[in-house]
FIZATOR-219773 format. One record per residue (C-alpha): x, z, y. Coordinates in Angstrom, 3 decimals. Example, Ala and Ser with C-alpha at 12.3 -4.5 7.8 and 13.67 -1.06 7.14 Angstrom:
REM FIZATOR-219773
- xx  zz  yy
- 12.300  7.800  -4.500;
- 13.670  7.140  -1.060;
This chain:
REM FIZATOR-219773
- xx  zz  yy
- 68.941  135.168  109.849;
- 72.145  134.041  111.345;
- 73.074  134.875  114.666;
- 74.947  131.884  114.744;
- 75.564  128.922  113.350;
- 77.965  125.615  113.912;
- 78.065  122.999  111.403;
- 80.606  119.733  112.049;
- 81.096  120.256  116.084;
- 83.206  118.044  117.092;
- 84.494  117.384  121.121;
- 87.512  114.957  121.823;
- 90.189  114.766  124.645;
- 93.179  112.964  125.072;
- 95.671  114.627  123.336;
- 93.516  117.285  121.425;
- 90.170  117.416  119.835;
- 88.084  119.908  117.768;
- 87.336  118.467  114.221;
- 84.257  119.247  112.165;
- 83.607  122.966  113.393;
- 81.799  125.081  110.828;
- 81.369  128.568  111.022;
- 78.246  131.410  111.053;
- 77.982  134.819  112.021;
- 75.306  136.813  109.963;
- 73.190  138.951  112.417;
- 74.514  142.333  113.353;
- 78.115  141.903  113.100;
- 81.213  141.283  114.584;
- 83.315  137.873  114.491;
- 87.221  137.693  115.956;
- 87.513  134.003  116.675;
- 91.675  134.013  116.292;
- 94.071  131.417  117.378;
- 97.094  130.708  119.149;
- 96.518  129.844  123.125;
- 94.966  125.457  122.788;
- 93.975  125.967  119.259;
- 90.686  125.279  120.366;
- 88.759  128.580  120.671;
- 87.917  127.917  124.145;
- 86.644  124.335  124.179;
- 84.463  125.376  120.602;
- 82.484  128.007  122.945;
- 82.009  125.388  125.819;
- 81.013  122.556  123.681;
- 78.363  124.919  121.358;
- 76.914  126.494  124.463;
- 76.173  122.720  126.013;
- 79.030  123.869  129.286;
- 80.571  121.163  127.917;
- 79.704  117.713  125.974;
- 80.302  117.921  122.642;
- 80.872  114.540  120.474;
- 78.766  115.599  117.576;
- 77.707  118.600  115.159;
- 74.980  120.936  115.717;
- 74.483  124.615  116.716;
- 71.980  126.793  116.165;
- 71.675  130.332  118.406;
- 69.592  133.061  116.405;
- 67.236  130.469  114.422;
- 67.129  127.865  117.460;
- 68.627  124.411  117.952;
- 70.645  124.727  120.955;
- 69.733  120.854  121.539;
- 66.056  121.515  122.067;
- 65.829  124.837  122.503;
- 68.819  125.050  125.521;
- 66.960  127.208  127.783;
- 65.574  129.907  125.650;
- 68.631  130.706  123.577;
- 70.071  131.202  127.212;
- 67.844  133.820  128.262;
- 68.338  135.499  124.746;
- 72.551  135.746  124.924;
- 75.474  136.446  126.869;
- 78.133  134.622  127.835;
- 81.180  136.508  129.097;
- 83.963  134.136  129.909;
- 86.707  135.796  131.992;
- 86.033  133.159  134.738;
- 84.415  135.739  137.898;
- 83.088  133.662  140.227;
- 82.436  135.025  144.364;
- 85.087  137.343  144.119;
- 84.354  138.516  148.042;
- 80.570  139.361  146.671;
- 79.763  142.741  146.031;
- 78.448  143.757  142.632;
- 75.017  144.865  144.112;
- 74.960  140.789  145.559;
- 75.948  139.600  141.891;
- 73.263  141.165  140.422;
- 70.457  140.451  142.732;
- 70.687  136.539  141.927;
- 71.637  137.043  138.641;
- 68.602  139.046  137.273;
- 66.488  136.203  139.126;
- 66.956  134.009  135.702;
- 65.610  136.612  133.460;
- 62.149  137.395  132.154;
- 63.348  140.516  130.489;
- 65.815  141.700  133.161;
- 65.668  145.802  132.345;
- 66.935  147.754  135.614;
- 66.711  150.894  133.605;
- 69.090  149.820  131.435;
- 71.283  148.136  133.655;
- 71.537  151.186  136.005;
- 72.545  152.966  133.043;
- 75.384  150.844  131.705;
- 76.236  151.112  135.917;
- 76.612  155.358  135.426;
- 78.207  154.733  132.046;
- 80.721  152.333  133.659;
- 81.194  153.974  136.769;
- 81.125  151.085  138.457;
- 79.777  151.595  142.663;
- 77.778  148.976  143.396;
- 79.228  148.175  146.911;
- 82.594  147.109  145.558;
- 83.467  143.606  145.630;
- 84.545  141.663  142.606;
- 87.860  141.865  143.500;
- 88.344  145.097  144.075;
- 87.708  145.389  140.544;
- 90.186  146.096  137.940;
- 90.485  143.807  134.475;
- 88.579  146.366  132.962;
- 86.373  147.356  135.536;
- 85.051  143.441  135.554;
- 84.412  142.695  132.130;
- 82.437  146.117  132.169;
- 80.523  144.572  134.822;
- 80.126  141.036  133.227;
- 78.822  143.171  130.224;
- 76.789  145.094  132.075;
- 74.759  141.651  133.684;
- 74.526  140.544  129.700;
- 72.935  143.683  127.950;
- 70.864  144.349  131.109;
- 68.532  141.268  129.259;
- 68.225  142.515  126.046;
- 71.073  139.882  124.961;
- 71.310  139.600  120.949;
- 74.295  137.260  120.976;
- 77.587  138.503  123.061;
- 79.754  135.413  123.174;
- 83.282  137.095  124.568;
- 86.340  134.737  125.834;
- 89.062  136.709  125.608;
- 87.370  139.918  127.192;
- 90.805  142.318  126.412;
- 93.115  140.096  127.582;
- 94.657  141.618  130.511;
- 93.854  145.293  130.165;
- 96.119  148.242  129.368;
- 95.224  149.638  126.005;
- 93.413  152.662  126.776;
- 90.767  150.339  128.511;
- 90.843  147.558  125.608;
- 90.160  150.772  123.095;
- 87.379  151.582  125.126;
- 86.137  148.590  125.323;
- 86.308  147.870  121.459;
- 84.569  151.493  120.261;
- 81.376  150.276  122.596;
- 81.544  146.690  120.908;
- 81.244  148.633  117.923;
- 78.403  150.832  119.257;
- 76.479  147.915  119.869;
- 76.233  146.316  116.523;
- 75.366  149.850  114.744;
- 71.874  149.237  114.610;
- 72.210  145.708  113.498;
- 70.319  144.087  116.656;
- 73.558  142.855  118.568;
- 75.823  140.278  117.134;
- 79.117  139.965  118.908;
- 81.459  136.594  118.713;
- 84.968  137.640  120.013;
- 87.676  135.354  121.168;
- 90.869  136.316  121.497;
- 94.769  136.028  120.725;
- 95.378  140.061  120.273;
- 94.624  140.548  116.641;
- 95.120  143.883  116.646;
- 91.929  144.409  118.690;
- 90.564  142.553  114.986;
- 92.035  145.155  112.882;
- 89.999  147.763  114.550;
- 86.583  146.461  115.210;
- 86.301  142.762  113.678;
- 83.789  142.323  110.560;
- 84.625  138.397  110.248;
- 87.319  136.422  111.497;
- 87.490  132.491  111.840;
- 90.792  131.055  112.814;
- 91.320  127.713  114.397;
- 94.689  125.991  115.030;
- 95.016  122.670  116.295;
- 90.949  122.205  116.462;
- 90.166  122.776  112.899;
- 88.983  125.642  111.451;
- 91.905  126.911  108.583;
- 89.406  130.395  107.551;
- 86.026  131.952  108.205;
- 85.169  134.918  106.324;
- 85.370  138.812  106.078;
- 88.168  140.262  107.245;
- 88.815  141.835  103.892;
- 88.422  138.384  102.367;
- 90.838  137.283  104.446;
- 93.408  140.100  104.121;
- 92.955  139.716  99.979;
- 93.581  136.155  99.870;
- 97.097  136.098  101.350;
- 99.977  138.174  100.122;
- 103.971  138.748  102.057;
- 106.241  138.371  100.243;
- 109.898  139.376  100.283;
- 112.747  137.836  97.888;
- 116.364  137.023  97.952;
- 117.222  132.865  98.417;
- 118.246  132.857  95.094;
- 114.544  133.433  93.880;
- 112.705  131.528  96.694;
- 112.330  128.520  94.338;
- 110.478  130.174  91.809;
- 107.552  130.124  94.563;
- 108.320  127.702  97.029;
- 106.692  124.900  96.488;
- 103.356  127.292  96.634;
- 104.038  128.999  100.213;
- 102.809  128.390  103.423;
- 105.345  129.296  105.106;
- 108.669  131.226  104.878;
- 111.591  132.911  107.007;
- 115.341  133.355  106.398;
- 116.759  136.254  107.229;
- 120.414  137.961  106.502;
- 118.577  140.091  104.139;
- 116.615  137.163  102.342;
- 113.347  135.291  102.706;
- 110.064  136.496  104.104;
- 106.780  134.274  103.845;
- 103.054  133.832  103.059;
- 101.630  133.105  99.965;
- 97.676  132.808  98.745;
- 97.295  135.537  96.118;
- 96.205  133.090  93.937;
- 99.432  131.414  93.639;
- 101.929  134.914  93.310;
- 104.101  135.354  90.205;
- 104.796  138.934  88.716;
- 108.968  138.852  89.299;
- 110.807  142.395  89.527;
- 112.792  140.208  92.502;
- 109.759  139.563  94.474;
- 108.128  142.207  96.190;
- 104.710  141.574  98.009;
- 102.525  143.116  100.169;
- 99.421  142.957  101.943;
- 99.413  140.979  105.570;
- 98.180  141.764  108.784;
- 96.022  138.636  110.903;
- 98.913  138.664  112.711;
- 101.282  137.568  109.489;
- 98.365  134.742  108.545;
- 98.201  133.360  111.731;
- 102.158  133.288  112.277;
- 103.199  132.083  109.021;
- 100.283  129.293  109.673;
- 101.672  128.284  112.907;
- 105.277  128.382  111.016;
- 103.799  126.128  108.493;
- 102.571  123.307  111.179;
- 106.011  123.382  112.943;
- 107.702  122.736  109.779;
- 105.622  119.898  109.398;
């Protein structure tokens, strides 16, 4: 079973819009949801979890149609958004209304993930640091036995000893197959280290969605003087000048053995800024 799956969602504003959706994150694993900041990552979580209307497409959340099934799929996931509400409320206040909405609310578990986190109950939201809240947020979500974590940009924010942290538990999580964990952010290098599959959006349409290793194998650099750029060009996505030559993207598909073309393999990073390179030359 999928933990998740979107087929065609569509959502429309003035000025941007999200165009046919698809994407679906096998049960147990880890998806980085990439793009650059308005590509649409946002507005695709809002509009799938019903925050927000959507125009059309349908989603289903571990085997149930989020259309008639709304209510349950909420009590089975959880949605960490970045957004902390009542910052003058302690975390002890928090928690006492939000454990009202759950069946399955464990407070052996959550007083655990409290010692883990070191987090004193008597603090106030914001006397929290970055970190500190999304440990907390995460803490309200596993507390109900939550098999989806939807995550909106949960690093972004934090110095990097607390985003490593906070990437080796995602990854403790999803060991025993249980968890499934869609991740939203613009840091790909949070990807490299703890992503299974990545989906990448720009301008509200979905350009990949697969392994990361599928991903990483289908793209090639490549680096070659100007006066061997044409042998390729009309194949690449996207390409820089620099006093030293040309650097660009190319599918792997499409690479020619040359001696005066070197390639290499690309980082998310180099996919998503030779993409964006690509629609500005456009």
């Amino acid at each position: 079973m999928n933990a998740l799956e979107i087929k065609s969602l569509n959502k429309s504003y003035e000025g941007f819009s999200l165009k046919d959706v698809s994407f679906e994150i096998p049960q147990g694993y880890i998806m980085g949801f990439v793009g650059e900041n308005g590509a649409g990552k946002t507005t695709t979580i809002k509009a799938m979890l019903n925050i927000i209307s959507k125009n059309g497409g349908n989603v289903k959340i571990l085997g149930k149609d989020m259309d008639l099934e709304e209510l349950d799929i909420k009590r089975e996931i959880g949605y960490v958004s970045g957004e902390y509400f009542y910052p003058k409320k302690k975390i002890s206040e928090i928690t006492k209304v939000y454990k009202r909405f759950f069946d399955n609310w464990d407070e052996t578990i959550y007083n655990k993930f409290l010692n883990d986190f070191n987090l004193n109950e008597n603090k106030r939201i914001d006397e929290l640091s970055k970190g500190m809240k999304m440990k907390f947020a995460l803490s309200l979500a596993l507390s109900h036995h939550a098999k989806l974590l939807i995550l909106d940009e949960p690093t972004s924010g934090m110095d990097p000893v607390a985003r490593d942290n906070l990437l080796e538990l995602f990854q403790e999580l999803v060991e025993d197959g249980e968890i499934s964990i869609l991740y939203s952010t613009h840091i790909t290098s949070d990807l490299d280290k703890c992503a299974d599959y990545i989906t990448f959006i720009q301008e509200g349409r979905i350009i990949e969605s697969c392994s990361k290793e599928d991903l990483l194998k289908k793209y090639q650099l490549f680096n070659t003087s100007r006066d061997y750029l044409y042998k390729i060009k009309e194949n690449v996505i996207s390409y820089k000048e620099n006093a030293f030559g040309v650097n660009g993207l190319i599918r792997k598909e499409d690479i020619i053995n040359n001696p005066n073309i070197e390639y290499a393999r690309p980082k998310i990073d180099d996919v998503i800024i030779y993409f964006s390179e690509k629609r500005g030359n456009e």
